[in-house]
C-alpha positions as CSV (number, residue, x, y, z in Angstrom):
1,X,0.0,0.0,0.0
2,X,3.0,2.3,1.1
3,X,4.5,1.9,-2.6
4,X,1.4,2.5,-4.2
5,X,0.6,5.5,-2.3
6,X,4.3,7.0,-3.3
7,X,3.7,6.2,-7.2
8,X,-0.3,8.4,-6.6
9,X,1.6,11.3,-5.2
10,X,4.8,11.3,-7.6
11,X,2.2,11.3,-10.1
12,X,0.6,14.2,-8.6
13,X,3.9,16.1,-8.7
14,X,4.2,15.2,-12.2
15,X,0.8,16.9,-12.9
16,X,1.3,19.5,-11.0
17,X,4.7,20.3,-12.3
18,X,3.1,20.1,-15.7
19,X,0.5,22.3,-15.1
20,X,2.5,25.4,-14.1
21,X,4.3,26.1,-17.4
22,X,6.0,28.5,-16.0
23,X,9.9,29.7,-16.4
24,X,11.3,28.4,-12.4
25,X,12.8,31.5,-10.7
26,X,11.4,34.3,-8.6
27,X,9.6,37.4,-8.5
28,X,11.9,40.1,-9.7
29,X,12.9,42.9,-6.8
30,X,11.2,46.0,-6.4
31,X,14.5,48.0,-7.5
32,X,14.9,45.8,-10.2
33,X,16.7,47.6,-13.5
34,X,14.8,48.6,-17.1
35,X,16.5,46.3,-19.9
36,X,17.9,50.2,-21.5
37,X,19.4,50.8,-17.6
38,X,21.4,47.5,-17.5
39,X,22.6,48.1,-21.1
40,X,23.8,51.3,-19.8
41,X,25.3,49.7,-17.2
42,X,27.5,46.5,-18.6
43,X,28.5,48.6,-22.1
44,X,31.8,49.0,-21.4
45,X,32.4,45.5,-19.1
46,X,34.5,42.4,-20.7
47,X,32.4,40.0,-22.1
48,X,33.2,37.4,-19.1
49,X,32.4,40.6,-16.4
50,X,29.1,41.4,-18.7
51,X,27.6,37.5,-18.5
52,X,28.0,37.3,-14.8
53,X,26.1,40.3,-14.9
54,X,23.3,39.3,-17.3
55,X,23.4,35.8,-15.0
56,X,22.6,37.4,-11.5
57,X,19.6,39.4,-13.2
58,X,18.1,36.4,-14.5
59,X,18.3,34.1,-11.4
60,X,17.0,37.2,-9.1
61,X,14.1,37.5,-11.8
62,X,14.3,39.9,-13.2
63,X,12.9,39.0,-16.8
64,X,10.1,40.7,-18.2
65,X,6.6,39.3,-16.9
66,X,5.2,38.2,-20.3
67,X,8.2,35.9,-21.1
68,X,8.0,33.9,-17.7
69,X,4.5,32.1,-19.2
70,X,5.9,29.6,-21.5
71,X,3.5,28.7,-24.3
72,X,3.1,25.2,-26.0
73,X,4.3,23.7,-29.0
74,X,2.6,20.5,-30.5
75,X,4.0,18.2,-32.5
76,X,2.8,14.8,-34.1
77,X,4.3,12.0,-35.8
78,X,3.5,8.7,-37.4
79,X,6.6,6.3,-35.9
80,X,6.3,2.8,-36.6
81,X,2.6,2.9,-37.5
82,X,1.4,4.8,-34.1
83,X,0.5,8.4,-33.9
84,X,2.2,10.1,-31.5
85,X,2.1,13.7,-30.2
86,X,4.4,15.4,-28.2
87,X,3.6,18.8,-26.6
88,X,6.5,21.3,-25.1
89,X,6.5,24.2,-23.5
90,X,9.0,27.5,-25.1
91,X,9.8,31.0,-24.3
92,X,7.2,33.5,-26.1
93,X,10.3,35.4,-27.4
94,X,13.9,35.2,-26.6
95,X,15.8,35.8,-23.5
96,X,15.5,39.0,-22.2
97,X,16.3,41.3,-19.2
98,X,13.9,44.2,-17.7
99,X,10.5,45.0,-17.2
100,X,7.5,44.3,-20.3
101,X,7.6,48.0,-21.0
102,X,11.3,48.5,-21.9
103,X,13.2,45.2,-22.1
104,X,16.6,44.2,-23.5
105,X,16.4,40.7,-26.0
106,X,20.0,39.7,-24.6
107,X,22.6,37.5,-26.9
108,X,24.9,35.6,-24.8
109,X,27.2,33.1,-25.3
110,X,26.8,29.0,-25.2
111,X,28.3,29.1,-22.0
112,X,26.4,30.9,-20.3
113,X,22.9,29.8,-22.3
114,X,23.8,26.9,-20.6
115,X,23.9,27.5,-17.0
116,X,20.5,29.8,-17.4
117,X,18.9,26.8,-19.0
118,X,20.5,24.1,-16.1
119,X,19.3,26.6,-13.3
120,X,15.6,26.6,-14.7
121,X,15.2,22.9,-16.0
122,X,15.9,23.7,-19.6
123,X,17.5,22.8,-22.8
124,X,18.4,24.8,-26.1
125,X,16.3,24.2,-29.0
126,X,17.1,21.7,-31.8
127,X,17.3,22.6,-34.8
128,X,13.7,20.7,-35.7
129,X,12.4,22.7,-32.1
130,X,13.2,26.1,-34.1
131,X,11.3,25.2,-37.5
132,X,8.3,23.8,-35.1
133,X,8.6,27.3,-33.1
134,X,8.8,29.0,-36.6
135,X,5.9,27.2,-37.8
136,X,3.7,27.8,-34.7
137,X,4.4,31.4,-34.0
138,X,1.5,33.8,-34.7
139,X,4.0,36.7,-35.0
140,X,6.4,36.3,-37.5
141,X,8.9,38.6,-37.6
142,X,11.0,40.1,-41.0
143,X,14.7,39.7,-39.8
144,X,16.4,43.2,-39.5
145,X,20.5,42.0,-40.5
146,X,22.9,44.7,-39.5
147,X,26.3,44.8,-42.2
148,X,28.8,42.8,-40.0
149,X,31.5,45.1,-38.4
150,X,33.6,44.1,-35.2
151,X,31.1,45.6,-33.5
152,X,28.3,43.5,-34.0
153,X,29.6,41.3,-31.0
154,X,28.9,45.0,-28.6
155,X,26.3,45.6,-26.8
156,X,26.2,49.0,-28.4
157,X,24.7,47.3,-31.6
158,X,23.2,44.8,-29.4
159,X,20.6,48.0,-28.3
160,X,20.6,48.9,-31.8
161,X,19.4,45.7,-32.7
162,X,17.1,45.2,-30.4
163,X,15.4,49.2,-30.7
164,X,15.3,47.5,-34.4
165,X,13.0,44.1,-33.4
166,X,10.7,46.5,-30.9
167,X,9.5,48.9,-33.8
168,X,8.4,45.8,-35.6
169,X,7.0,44.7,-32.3
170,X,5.5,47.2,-31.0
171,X,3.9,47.5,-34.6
172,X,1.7,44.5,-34.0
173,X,0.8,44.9,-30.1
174,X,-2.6,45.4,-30.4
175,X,-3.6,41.9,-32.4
176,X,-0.6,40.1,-31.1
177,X,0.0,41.3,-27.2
178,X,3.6,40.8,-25.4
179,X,3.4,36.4,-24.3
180,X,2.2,36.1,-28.1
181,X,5.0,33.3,-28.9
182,X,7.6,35.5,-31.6
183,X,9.8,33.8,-34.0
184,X,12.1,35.6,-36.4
185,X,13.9,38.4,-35.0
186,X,16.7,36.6,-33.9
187,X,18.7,33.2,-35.1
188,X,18.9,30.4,-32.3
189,X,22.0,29.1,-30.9
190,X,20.8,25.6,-30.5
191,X,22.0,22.0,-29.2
192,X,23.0,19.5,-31.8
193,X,25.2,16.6,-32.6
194,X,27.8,19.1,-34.2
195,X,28.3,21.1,-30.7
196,X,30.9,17.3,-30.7
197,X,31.0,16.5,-34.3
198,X,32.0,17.6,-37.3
199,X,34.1,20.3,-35.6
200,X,36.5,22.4,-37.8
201,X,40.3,22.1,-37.2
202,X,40.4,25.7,-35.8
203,X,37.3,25.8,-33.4
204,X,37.5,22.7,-31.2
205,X,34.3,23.6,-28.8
206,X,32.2,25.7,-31.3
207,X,28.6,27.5,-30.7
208,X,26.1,26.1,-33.0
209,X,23.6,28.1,-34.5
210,X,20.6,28.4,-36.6
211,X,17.4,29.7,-37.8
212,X,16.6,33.5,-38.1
213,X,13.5,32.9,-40.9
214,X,12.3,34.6,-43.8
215,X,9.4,35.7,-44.1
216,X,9.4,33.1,-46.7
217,X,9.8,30.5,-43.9
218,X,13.4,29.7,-45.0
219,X,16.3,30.6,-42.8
220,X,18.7,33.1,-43.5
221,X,21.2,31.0,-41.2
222,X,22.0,27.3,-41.8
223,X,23.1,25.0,-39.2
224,X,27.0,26.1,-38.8
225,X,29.5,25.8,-36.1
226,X,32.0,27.8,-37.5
227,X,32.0,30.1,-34.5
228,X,34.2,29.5,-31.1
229,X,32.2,28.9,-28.0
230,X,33.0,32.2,-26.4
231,X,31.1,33.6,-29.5
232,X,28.1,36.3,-29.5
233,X,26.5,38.7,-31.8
234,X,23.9,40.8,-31.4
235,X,22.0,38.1,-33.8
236,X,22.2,35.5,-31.6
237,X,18.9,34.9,-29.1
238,X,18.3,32.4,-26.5
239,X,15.3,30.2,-26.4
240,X,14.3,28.2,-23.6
241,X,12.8,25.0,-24.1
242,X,11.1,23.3,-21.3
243,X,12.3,19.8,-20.1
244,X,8.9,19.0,-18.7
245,X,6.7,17.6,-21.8
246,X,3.8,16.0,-22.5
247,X,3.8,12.7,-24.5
248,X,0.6,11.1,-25.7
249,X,-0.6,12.6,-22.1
250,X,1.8,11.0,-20.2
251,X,4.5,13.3,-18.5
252,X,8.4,12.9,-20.2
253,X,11.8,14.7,-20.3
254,X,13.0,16.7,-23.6
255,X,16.3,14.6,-22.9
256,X,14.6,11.2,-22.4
257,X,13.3,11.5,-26.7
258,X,16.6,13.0,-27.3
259,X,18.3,9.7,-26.6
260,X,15.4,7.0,-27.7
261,X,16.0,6.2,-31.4
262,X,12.4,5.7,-32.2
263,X,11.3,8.7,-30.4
264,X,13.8,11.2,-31.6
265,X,12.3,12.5,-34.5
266,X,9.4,14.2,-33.2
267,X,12.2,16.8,-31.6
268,X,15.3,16.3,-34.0
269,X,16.3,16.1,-37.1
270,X,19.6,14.5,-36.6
271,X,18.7,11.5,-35.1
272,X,19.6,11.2,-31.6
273,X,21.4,13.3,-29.9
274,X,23.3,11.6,-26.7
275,X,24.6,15.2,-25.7
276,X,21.9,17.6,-25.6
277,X,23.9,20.6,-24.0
278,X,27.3,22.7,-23.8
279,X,29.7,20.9,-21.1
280,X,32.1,23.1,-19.6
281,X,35.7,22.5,-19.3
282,X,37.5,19.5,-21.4
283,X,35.3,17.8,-24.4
């Protein structure tokens, strides 16, 4: 009776869990900054300096409201005769820092993707995940490139950038209010089999990226790993995918169908993919 009791209330967690769809970290504080005031505030910092920065805001919370309610995806897929659907939960828009009336869409690097996504039961997308997102997204936004300088990795152009994405979203407030899920101002940097694979002679432990649609659905930015690790321009944004997933109404982890070869495809084009993340130190 004792065991069956414990499976009832693990289950119960499970639902519960599953229910809350919500991004794991606290209420921001009271004082918390604007996205334009922390820009001002970590222009001129190093880029190691600048992510410890842009990591303290986002485990203290302070991330806009709308971009805390994650919003589903659903998939489905004929494997081996059975239908199966798969439903996950994303970001609305990418990672950002401030308040839903001036915000700041924040690139950062693998690294430290990474540790955000670890500290609120997350992985990166795949490279199927951004299509499905793509596909999904009721706002659909034009990219807005900027002509590559050695400035594009500063958060100078980052603010330009991102002044750029709010005129076009700002544009569309009234059908499409701010939790609407947004695809297309930004290109992903996403896990895949070549964050270990297929690496290029001079970048041993590469950032992979990805995505940033046409309006025509196809992406401006194949999947390339040309980049080092350490690695961000202000094209580069950070979606959070939920671990916690619902399979043909049963509860699952993102990682679990990572790994199963039959399962797989629903999230992944690759096949499996046995390292769904960015380790840090030796590969």
């Amino acid at each position: 009776m004792r065991s069956r009791t414990l499976i009832v209330m693990i289950q119960l967690l499970l639902a519960a869990a599953m229910k809350a769809q919500v991004l794991h970290l606290p209420q921001p504080p009271a004082d918390a900054v604007t996205g334009r005031a922390f820009a001002a505030s970590i222009r001129s910092l190093p880029r190691e300096a600048r992510e410890e920065e842009i990591y303290l805001q986002v485990i203290t919370g302070n991330l806009p409201p709308f971009l805390r309610h994650l919003v589903p995806v659903t998939v489905t897929a004929s494997i081996g005769g059975d239908r199966h659907k798969l439903t996950y939960y994303v970001l609305p828009d990418y990672l950002a820092i401030g308040s839903d009336e001036d915000y700041l869409l924040m690139p950062v690097t693998p690294i430290l993707a990474q540790r955000i996504a670890d500290t609120t039961r997350c992985i990166l997308p795949t490279r199927k995940i951004v299509d499905d997102i793509y596909r999904a997204a009721p706002v659909k936004l034009a990219p807005k490139p900027i002509p590559p300088t050695s400035a594009m990795v500063t958060m100078g152009v980052f603010i330009d950038h991102n002044d750029s994405v709010w005129q076009q979203r700002v544009a569309v407030l009234g059908q499409f209010p701010l939790g609407a899920l947004v695809s297309g101002d930004k290109k992903d940097v996403i896990i895949s089999n070549d964050v270990y694979s297929n690496l290029k002679p001079s970048v041993p432990r590469p950032v992979v990226i990805y995505g940033w649609h046409r309006l025509t659905g196809s992406p401006i930015q194949p999947l390339y790993n040309g980049h080092e690790e350490t690695y961000a321009d202000y094209s580069h944004g950070i979606r959070l995918v939920q671990r916690d997933a619902t399979l043909d109404g049963q509860a699952i982890d993102l990682t679990t169908i990572l790994k199963d070869s039959t399962l797989c495809v629903l999230i992944s084009d690759e096949g499996i993919i046995l390292a769904p993340r960015y380790e840090a130190g030796d590969r």
